[in-house]
C-alpha positions as CSV (number, residue, x, y, z in Angstrom):
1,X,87.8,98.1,81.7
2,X,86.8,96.6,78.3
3,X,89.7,96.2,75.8
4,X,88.6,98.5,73.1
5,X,88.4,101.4,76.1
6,X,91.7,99.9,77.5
7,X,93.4,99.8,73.7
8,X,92.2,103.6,73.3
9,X,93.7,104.6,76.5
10,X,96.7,102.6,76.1
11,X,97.5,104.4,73.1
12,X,97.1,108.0,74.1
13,X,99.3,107.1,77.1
14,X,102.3,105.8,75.1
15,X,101.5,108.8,72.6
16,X,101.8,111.2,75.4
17,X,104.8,109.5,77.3
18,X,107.1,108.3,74.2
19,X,107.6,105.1,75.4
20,X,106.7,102.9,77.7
21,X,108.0,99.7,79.7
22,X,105.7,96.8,79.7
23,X,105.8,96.8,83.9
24,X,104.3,100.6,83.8
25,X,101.3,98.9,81.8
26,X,100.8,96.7,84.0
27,X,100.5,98.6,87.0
28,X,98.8,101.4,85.3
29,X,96.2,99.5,83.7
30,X,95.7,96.4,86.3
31,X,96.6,93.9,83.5
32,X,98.8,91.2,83.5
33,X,102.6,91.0,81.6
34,X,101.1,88.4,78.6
35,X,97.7,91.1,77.9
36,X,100.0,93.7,77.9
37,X,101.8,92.3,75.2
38,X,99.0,91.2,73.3
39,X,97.8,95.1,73.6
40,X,101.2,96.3,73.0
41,X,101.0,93.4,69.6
42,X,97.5,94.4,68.4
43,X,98.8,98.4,68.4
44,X,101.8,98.1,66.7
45,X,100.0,96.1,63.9
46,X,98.0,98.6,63.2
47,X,101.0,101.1,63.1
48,X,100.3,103.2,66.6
49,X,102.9,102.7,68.0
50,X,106.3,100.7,67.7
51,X,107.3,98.0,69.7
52,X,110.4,98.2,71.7
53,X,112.4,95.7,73.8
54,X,110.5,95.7,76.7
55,X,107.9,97.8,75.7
56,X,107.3,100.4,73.3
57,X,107.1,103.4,71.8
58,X,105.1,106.1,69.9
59,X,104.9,106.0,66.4
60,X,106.0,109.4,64.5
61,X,102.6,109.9,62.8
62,X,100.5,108.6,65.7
63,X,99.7,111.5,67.0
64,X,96.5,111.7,65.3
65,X,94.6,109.0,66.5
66,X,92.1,107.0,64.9
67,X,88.6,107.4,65.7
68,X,88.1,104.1,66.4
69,X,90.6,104.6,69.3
70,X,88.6,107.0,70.4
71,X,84.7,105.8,70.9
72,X,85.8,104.7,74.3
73,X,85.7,108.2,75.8
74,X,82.1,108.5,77.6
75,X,81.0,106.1,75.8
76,X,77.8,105.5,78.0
77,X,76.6,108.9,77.4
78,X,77.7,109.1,73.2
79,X,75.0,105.9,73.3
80,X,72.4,107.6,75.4
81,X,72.5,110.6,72.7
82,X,73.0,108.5,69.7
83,X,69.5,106.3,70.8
84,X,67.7,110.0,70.9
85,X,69.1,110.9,67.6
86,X,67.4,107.9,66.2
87,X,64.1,108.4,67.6
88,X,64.1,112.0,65.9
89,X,64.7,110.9,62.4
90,X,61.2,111.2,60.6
91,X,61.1,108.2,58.3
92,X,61.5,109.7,54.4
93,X,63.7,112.5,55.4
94,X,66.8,113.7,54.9
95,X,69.3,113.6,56.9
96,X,73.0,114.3,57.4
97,X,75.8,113.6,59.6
98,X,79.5,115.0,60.0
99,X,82.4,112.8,61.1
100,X,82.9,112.1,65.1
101,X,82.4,109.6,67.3
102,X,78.7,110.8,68.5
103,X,77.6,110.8,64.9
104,X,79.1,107.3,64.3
105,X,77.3,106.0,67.0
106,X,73.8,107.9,66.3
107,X,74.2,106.4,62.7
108,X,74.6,103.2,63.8
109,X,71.2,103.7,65.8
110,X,69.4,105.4,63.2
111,X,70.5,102.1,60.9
112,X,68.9,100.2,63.5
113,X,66.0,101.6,63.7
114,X,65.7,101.9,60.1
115,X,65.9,97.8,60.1
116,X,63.2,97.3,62.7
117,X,60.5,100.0,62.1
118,X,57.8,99.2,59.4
119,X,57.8,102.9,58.6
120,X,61.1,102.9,57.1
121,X,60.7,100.6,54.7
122,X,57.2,101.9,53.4
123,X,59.2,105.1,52.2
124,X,62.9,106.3,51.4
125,X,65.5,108.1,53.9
126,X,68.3,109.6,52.6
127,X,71.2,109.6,54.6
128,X,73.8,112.6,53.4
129,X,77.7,111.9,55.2
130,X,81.0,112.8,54.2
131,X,82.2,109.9,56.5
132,X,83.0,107.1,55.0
133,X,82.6,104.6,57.8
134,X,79.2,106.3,58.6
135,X,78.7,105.3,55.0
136,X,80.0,101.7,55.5
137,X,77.9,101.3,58.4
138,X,74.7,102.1,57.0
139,X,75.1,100.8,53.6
140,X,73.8,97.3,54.7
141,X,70.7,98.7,55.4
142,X,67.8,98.7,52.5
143,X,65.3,101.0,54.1
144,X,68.2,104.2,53.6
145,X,69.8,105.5,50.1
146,X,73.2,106.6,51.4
147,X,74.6,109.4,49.8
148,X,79.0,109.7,50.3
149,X,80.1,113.6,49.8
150,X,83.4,113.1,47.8
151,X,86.9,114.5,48.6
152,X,89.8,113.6,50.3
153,X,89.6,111.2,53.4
154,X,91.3,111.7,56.5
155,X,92.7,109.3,58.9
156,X,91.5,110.8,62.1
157,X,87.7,111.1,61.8
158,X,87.0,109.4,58.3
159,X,85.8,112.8,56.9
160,X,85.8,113.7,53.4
161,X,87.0,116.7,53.1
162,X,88.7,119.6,50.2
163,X,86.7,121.3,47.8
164,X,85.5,118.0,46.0
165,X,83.5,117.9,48.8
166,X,81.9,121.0,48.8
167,X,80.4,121.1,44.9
168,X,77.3,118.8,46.0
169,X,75.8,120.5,48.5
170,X,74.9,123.5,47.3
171,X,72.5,121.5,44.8
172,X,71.3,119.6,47.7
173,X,68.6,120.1,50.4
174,X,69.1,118.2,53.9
175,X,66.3,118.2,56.6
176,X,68.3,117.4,59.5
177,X,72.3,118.3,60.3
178,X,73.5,115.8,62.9
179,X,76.4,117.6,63.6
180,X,79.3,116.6,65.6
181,X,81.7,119.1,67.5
182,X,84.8,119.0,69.2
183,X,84.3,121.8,71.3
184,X,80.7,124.3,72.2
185,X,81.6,128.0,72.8
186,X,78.2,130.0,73.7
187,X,80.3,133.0,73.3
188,X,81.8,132.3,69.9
189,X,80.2,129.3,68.4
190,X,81.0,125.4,67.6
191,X,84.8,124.2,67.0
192,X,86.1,121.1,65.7
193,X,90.5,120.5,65.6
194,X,91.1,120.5,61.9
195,X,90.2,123.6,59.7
196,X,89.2,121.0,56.4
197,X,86.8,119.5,58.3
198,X,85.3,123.4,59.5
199,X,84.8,124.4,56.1
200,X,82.7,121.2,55.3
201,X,81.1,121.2,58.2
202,X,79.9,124.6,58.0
203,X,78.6,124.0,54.6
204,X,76.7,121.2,55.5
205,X,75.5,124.0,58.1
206,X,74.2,125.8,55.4
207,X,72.2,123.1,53.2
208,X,69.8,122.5,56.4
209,X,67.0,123.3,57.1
210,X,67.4,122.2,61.1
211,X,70.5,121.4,62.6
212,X,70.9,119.4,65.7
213,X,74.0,119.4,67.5
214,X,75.3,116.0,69.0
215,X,77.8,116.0,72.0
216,X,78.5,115.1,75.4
217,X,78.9,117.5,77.9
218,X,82.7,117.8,78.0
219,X,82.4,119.1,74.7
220,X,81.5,122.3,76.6
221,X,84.8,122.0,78.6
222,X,87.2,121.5,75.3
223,X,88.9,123.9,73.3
224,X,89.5,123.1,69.4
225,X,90.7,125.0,66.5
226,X,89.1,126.2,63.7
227,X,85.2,127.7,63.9
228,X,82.1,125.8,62.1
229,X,79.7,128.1,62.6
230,X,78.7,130.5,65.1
231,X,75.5,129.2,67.5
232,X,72.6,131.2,65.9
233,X,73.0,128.6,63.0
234,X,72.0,125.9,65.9
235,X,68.4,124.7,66.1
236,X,69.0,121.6,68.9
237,X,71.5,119.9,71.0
238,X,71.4,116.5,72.4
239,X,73.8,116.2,74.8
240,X,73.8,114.2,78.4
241,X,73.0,115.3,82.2
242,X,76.6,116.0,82.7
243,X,75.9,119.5,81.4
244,X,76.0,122.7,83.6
245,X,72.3,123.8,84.3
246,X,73.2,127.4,83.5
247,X,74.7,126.6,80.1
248,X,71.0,125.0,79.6
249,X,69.4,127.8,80.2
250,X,71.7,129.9,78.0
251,X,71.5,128.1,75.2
252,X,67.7,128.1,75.6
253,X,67.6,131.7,76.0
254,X,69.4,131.7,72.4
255,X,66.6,130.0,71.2
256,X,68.0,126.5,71.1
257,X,66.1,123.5,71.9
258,X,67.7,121.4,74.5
259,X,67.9,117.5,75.2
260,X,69.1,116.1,78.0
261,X,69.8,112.4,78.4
């Protein structure tokens, strides 16, 4: 297990214990007593959780963990989608991406792309986010003009949200939603945990012309909050082979077009 993934598990597991004794890291997580501390160090600096005598604890507000705690889960299959996102960016388009781990990792491949095809640089893409590392990420790169939503940031997924966000886009026009979910309901639609980040997301919804959904295929096995949109507003989805066959061939028959990686 590679640290980041062992760092993102670690603190979910202290999270959802309340505290921990450095010998049930160890045999938990096949490390030895000095990594565990380091782990154990490298959390509590960043305020996750609270070191105890022996161990540790959870933190009060660490309940909502960061996103970059989180890129671990299937990570093999978020990169799989996130290099298909980036082959479907036209160069000079515009494009747009919610906050998520998916989207994070198709905008890093979209940046890279960006860097190495000719194409890009011969014309302008626009790249419309509200998440500010998504914006940070990309910035570096010449060959996009980043535009940053405005609003209120939150901790969890870097999103921009509140109605400061929301007075742009109706005088905006994106070609492409890359939009991130935290749960995919054939029934009743796509879901992410926090209702802020609905409301922008579904207005971001509204301003394109195409939008592609981005998730793996436990996303279709979660449950989450608050409603973006219901799925006739859903063109694509890129999502990997762990997906059911039949929920293919629903989401098909409701006219959306399918990628499998």
């Amino acid at each position: 297990m590679e640290r980041e993934e062992r760092l993102s598990r670690l603190v979910e597991y202290i999270v959802a214990e309340g505290s921990v004794r450095i010998e049930e890291i160890t045999d938990r997580f096949a490390v030895s007593m000095p990594t565990a501390r380091r782990d154990l160090d490298a959390l509590a600096s960043q305020q996750l959780i609270v070191r105890t005598r022996g161990g540790a604890m959870a933190n009060s507000g660490s309940g909502d963990i960061p996103l970059r705690y989180r890129t671990s889960r299937q990570w093999r299959e978020k990169n799989m989608i996130a290099r298909q996102v980036a082959k479907m960016v036209e160069p000079g388009s515009v494009i747009a991406f919610n906050g998520g781990t998916t989207t994070t990792a198709a905008a890093f491949e979209v940046g890279v792309r960006a860097a190495a095809d000719k194409s890009f640089s011969d014309t302008e893409t626009t790249v419309v986010t509200n998440a500010i590392n998504i914006a940070n990420d990309l910035i570096v790169r010449p060959q996009l003009r980043i535009v940053v939503l405005g609003g209120v940031a939150r901790l969890r997924s870097y999103e921009l949200i509140g109605p400061l966000t929301s007075l742009i886009l109706p005088e905006i026009t994106v070609d492409t939603l890359f939009l991130g979910v935290n749960s995919i309901d054939p029934g009743n639609g796509l879901f992410t945990q926090d209702d802020g980040e609905a409301a922008v997301n579904a207005a971001l919804t509204r301003t394109a012309r195409r939008v592609v959904v981005v998730a793996d295929s436990t996303k279709f096995q979660s449950t989450a909050f608050a409603r973006i949109c219901e799925l006739d507003a859903v063109h694509g989805l890129v999502t990997d082979s762990g997906v059911a066959p039949e929920m293919v061939e629903e989401l098909e028959g409701r006219k959306v077009e399918v990628t499998v990686v």
